[in-house]
Residue, then its C-alpha position, 0 to 999 in steps of 0.5 A: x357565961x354559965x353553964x347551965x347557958x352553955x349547955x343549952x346552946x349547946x343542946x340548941x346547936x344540936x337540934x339545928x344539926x339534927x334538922x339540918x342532917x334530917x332535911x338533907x339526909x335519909x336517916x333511920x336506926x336499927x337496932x343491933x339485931x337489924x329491926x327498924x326503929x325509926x325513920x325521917x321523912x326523907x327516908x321514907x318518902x325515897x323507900x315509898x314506906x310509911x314509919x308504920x309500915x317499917x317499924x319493928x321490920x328487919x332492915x332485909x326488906x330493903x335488899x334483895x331476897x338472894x342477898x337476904x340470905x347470902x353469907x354476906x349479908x350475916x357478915x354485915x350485921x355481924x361486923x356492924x355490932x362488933x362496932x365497925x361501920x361502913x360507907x360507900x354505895x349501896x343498892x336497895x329496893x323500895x316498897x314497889x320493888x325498883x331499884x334504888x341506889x344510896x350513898x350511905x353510912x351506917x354508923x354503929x352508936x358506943x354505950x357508956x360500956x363501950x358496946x354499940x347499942x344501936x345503928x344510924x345509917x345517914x344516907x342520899x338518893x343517888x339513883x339519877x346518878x347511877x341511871x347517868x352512869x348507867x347511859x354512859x357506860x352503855x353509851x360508851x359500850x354502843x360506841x365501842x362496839x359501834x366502831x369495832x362493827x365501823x372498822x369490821x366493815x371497813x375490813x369486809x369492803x376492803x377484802x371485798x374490794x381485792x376480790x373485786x380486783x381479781x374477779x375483774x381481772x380474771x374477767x378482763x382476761x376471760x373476756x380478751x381469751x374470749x374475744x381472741x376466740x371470737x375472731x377466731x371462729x368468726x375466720x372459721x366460719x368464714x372458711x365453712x361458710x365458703x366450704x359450704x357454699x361450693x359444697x352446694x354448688x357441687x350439690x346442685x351440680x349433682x342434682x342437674x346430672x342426676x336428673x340428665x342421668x335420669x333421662x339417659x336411663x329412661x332412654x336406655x330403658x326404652x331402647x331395651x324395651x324396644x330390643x326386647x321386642x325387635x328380639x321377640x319379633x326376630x325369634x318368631x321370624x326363626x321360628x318361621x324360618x325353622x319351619x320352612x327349613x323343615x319344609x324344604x328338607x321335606x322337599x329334599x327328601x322327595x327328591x332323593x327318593x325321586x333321584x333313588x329311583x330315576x337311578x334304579x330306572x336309569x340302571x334298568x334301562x340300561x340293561x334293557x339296552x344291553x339285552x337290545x343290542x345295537x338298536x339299544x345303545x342310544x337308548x343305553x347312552x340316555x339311559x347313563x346321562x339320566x343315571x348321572x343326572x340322578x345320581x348328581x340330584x341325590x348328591x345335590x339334595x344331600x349337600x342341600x339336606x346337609x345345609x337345610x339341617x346346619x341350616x336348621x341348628x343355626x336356626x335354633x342356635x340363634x333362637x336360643x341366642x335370641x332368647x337369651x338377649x331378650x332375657x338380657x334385655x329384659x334384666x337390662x329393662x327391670x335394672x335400667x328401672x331400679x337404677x332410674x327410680x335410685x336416680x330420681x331418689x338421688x336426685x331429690x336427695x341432693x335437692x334436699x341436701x342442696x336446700x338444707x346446705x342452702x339453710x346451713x350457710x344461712x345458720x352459719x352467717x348468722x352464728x357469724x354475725x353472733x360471734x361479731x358480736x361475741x367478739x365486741x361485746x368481749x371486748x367492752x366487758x374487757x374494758x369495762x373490767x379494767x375501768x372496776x378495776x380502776x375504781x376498786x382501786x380508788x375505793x380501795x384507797x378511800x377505805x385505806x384512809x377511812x380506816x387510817x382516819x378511824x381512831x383506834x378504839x381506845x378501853x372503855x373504862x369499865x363503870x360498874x352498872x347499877x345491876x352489880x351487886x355491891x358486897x358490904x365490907x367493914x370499915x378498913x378492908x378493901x371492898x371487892x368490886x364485881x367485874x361486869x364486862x360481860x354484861x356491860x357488853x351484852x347490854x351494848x346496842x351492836x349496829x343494825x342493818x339500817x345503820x350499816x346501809x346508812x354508813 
């Protein structure tokens, strides 16, 4: 074989290579100032640029603006003509300004004087695999935060679940205290409701003798009133008697004054007598009969003038006592009719309390029938307490083996998402991958309310 055979074989298996990297690759070459020389066709159709539009363009406009003017984006281009090149994945923007991630290369091509003079950057379109990534990585994120929510929850029902417990036994006890002192009332009310029962009947007593009273007093009143008159008529019939007394003692003195002088007459004629003689001695002896019969009439008139006046002061007296009693009999009259106007009052008074205590034990049968009621109703809150109790026991226990049968959420292993900013380094250094938890975590979809309900 010749040479000039070899190296057109040789040539041939070049081009094949060519066109075999060109269908299933991206290429395109720069110069060693970044400046775009030309692109495939596979290039161009995953940027959305034709040849025209890139040609003599910096490489910039396929990354960000930020990254455009970063130290590290002057680090890559001075790295890669000082011949080093890289591989990895690569994060760029199209013509519509989307995200498109790359699997690359950029490959620095060595002149005969050993500078490279131009760069190759053979590379695929792995965006539908990062966007994979991507779903996964949030995916496990929801899931993550999923189960951290699921073993929240879990945690809350169970604390709630305790709070339960002790709320139902507080309530249990409250409820039987509250029973005990149902029946206690209710055994107190019994003893008001007989308490006030007799306390009526006393009432009504009261009224019945308050009334009977009532009547006593009106008697009595008419009895003083009619004293008062029988006193009235009494002191007039003194006032007569005083009169005629003072008649009589008119009289009296008539007759002392006739007894005065019949005894000056007696005493004349017995001394005419005297001077007569013998034939005026009978005279003489009548004349001394009369004398003494005068002189017993003027004492007779006196004793009976002396009576006639202690007659008279009696008299009086018992006119003044009369007066008085009728004055008594009136105040006993005017106080008869306050104590039976006071009677009638106490006797509608105890009517009315007899009414109203009447009421009072109705109020209280009745707050006897409601504490009865209390008292039940107490008593199945009681049982109705230790039942949630008993099933907050039993979810409790259900909570205890979901939460047992909840596996421990394990680490999701931290896939850098596409949003991360890839740093370029040169061939042989280790490159520095971005944390990104704290976005993959504000990415993660927490659980809804709906979705708390439906668990």
């Amino acid at each position: 074989m010749s040479d000039d055979t070899s190296i057109e074989r040789s040539e041939s298996e070049m081009r094949a290579i060519i066109e075999a990297v060109n269908r299933s690759q991206a290429v395109i070459e720069f110069n060693m100032d970044g400046t775009i020389i030309t692109a495939n066709d596979l290039f161009l159709e995953t940027m959305g640029y034709t040849l025209d539009e890139i040609k003599g363009e910096h490489h910039r406009i396929f990354v960000e603006p930020d990254y455009a003017v970063s130290a590290e984006y002057e680090l890559f281009w001075e790295c890669l003509n000082d011949g080093q090149y890289y591989s990895e994945e690569f994060k760029r923007i199209n013509k519509n300004g989307e995200l498109v991630w790359l699997q690359a290369s950029y490959n620095p091509l060595i002149g005969d004087d050993g500078k490279p003079y131009k760069v190759v950057e053979y590379a695929t379109d792995i965006t539908p695999q990062k966007k994979m990534q991507l779903e996964q990585f949030e995916a496990r994120a929801r899931e993550a935060e999923q189960k951290e929510a699921i073993q929240e929850v879990l945690s809350n029902v169970a604390m709630g679940a305790d709070q339960i417990d002790m709320g139902s036994q507080q309530i249990a006890m409250a409820s039987q205290s509250m029973a005990d002192g149902a029946s206690q009332q209710a055994a107190s009310l019994e003893e008001i409701g007989a308490s006030l029962e007799e306390m009526s009947s006393m009432t009504t007593q009261n009224a019945d003798n308050s009334v009977q009273a009532t009547t006593l007093s009106g008697e009595a009143r008419s009895a003083a009133v009619r004293g008062q008159e029988e006193m009235k008529l009494m002191t007039e019939a003194m006032d007569e008697i005083k009169k005629s007394s003072s008649e009589i003692s008119k009289i009296i003195k008539v007759i002392d004054e006739i007894a005065f002088q019949t005894n000056l007459l007696a005493l004349n004629a017995a001394v005419e007598a005297a001077r007569a003689g013998e034939a005026g001695k009978g005279f003489a002896v009548v004349a001394d009969e009369v004398r003494n019969l005068a002189q017993r009439s003027a004492e007779a008139a006196k004793n009976t003038s002396s009576m006639i006046d202690e007659s008279t002061k009696r008299a009086d007296n018992g006119v003044a006592i009369a007066d008085r009693v009728g004055a008594s009999l009136e105040e006993i009259a005017a106080g008869t009719n306050k104590v039976n106007t006071l009677l009638a009052e106490i006797s509608t008074a105890c009517q009315e309390q007899s009414q109203g205590i009447i009421q009072i034990n109705q109020g209280v049968a009745e707050l006897d029938k409601v504490t009865q009621l209390n008292a039940g109703n107490a008593e199945e809150l009681a049982a109705a307490a230790q039942e949630t109790a008993a099933q907050v026991a039993t979810l409790r226990e259900t909570v205890a083996q979901a939460a047992g049968s909840e596996a421990p959420p394990q680490p999701v292993p931290m896939v850098a998402p596409p949003e991360a900013e890839t740093v370029e380094q040169p061939a042989g250094e280790a490159p520095e991958p971005e944390l990104v938890a704290q976005e993959a975590a504000a990415q993660a979809i927490p659980l809804s309310d709906s979705e708390l309900e439906s668990f």
